[in-house]
Backbone as CSV, one residue per row, in Angstrom:
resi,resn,N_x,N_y,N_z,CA_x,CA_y,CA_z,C_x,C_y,C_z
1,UNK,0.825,-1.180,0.000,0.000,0.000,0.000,0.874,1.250,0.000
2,UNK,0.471,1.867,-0.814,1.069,3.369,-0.833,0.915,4.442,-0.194
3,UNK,1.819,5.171,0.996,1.493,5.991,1.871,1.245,7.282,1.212
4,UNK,1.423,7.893,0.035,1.867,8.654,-0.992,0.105,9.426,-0.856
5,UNK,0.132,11.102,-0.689,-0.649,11.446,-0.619,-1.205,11.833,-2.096
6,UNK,-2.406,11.573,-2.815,-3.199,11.784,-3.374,-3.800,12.980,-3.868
7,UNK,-4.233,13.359,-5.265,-5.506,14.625,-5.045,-6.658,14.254,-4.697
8,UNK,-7.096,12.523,-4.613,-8.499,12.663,-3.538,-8.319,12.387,-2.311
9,UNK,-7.141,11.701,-2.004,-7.053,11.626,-0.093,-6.979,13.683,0.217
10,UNK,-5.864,14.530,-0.565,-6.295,15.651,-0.287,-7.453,16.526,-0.242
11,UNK,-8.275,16.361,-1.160,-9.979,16.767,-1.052,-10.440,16.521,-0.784
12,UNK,-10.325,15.146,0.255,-11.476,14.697,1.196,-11.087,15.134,2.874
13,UNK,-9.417,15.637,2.813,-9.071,16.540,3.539,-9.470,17.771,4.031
14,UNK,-9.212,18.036,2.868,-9.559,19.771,2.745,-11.373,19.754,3.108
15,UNK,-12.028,18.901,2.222,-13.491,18.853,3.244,-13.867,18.800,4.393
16,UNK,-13.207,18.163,5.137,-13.085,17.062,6.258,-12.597,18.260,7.580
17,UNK,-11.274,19.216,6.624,-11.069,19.640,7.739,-10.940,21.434,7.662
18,UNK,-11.432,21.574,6.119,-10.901,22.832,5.801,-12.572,23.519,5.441
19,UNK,-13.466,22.505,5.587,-14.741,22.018,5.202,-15.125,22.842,3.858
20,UNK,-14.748,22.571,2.971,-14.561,22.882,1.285,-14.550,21.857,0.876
21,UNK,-15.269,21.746,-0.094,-15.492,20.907,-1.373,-15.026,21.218,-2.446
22,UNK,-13.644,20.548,-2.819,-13.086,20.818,-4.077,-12.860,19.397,-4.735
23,UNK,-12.962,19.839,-6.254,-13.106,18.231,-7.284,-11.785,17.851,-7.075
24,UNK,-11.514,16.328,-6.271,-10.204,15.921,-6.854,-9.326,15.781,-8.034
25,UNK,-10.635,15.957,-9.222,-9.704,15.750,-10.910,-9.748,17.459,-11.317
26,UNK,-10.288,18.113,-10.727,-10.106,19.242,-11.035,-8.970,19.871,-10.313
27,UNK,-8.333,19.437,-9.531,-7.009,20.128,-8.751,-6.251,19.471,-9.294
28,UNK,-6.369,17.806,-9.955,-5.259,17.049,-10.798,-4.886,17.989,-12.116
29,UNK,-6.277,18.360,-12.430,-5.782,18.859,-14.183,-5.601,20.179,-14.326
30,UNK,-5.787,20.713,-12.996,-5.529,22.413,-12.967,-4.290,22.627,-12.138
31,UNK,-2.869,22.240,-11.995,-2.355,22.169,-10.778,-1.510,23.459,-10.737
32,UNK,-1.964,24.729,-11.588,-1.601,25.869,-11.538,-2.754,26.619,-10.304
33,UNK,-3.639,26.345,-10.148,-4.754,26.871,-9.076,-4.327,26.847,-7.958
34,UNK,-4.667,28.272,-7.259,-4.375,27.780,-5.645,-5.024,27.808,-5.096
35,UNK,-4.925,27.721,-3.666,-5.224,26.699,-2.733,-6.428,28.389,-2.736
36,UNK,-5.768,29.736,-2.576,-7.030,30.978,-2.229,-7.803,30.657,-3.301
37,UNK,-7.643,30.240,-4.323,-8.722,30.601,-5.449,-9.822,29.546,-4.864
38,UNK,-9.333,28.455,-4.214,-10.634,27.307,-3.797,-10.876,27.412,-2.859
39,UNK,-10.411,28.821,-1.660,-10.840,29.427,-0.677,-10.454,28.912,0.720
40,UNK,-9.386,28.385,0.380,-8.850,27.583,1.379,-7.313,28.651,1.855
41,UNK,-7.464,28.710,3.325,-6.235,29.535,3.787,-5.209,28.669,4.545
42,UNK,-3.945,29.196,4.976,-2.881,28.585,5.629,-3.317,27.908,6.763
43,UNK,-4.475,28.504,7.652,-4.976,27.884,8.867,-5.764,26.768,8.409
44,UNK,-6.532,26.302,7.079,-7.185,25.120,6.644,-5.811,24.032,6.122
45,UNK,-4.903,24.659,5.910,-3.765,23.596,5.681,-2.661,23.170,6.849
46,UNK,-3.348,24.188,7.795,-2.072,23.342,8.812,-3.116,22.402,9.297
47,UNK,-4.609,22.664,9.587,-5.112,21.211,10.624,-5.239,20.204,9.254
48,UNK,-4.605,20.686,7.712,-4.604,19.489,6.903,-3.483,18.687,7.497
49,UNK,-1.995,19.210,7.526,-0.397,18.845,8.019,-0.901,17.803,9.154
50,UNK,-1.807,18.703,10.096,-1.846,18.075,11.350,-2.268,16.717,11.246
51,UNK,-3.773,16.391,10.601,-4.160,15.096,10.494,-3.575,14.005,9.788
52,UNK,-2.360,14.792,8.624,-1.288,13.795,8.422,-0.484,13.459,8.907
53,UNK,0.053,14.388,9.863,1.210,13.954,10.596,0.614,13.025,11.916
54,UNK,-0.662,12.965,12.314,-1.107,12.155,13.057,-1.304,10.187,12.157
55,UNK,-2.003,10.174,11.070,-2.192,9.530,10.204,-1.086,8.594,9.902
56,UNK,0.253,9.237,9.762,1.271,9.034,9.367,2.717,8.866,10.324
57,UNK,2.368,9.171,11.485,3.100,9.316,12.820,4.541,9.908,12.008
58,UNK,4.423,11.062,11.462,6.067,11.458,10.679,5.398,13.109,11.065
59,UNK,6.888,13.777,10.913,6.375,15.417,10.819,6.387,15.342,9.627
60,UNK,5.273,16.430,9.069,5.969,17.153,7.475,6.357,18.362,7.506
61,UNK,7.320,18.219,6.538,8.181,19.812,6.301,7.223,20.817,6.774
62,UNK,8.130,21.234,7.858,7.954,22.843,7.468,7.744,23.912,6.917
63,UNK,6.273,24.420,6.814,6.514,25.540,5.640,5.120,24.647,4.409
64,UNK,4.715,23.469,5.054,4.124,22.823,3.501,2.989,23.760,3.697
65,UNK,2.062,24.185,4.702,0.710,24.764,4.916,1.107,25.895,4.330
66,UNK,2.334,26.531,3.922,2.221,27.692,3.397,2.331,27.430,1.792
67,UNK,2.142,25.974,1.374,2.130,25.670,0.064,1.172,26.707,-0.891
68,UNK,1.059,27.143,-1.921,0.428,27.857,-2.738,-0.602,27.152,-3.669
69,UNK,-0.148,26.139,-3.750,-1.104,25.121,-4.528,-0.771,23.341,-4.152
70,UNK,-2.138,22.967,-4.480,-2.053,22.033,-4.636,-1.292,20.748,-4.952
71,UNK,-0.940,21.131,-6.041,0.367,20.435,-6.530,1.654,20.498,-5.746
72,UNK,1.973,21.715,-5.196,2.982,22.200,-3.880,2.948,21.054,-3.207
73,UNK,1.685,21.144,-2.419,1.706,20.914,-0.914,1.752,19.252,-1.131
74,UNK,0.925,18.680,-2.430,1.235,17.261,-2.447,2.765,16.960,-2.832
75,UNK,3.329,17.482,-3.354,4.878,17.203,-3.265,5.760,17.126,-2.158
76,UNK,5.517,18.569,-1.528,5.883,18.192,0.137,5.491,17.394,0.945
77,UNK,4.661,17.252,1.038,4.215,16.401,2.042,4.304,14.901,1.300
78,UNK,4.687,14.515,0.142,5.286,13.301,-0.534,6.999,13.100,0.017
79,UNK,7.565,14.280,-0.408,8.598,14.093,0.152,8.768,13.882,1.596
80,UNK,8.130,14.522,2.463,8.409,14.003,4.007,8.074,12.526,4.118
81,UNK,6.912,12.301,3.022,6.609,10.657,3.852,7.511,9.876,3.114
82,UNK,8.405,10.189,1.983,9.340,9.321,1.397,10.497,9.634,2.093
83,UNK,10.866,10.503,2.462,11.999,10.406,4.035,11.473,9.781,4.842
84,UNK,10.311,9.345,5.229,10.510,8.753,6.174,10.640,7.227,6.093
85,UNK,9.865,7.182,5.152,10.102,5.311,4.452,11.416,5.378,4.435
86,UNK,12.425,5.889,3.886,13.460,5.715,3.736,14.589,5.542,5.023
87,UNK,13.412,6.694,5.740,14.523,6.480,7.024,14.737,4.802,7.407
C-alpha cells in the first residue's frame, strides 16, 4: 500500500477539515490553481499537516501549509513521507 498522498485523499481533507469541497480531478488537471482561489487559507492547511502527521506518525516539512497550490503541498508532504520510508 502506498502511503503517498493523493488529489483525492487531499480533497477529502480539505473537506473534512478545511470544510470545502473541491473536485479531486479538477485540482489534478488544474495544478496551476491555488489553494485561495478554492478558498482555502494557511490555517485550513495546517489542521490538513496536522491530520497527516497524526495519520502518518512522521512530521511534514515545514513551511508545507504555506504551500500555494495544490500540486505544492502534495509534493511536500510526498517528500516528508518518502523520508521517512526511507529512514
Amino acid at each position: 500500500m502506498s502511503t503517498a498522498l493523493t488529489h483525492a485523499e487531499l480533497a477529502s481533507l480539505i473537506r473534512t477539515r478545511a470544510g470545502i469541497t473541491v473536485d479531486a480531478l479538477d485540482m489534478e488537471s488544474r495544478p496551476d490553481v491555488t489553494f485561495e482561489e478554492y478558498g482555502i487559507d494557511s490555517l485550513g492547511l495546517l489542521g490538513i499537516v496536522g491530520e497527516l502527521e497524526n495519520r502518518h506518525s512522521t512530521r511534514i516539512s515545514s513551511g508545507a501549509e504555506l504551500s500555494k497550490t495544490p500540486a505544492e503541498f502534495i509534493d511536500v508532504v510526498n517528500a516528508s513521507l518518502t523520508a521517512k520510508a526511507g529512514a
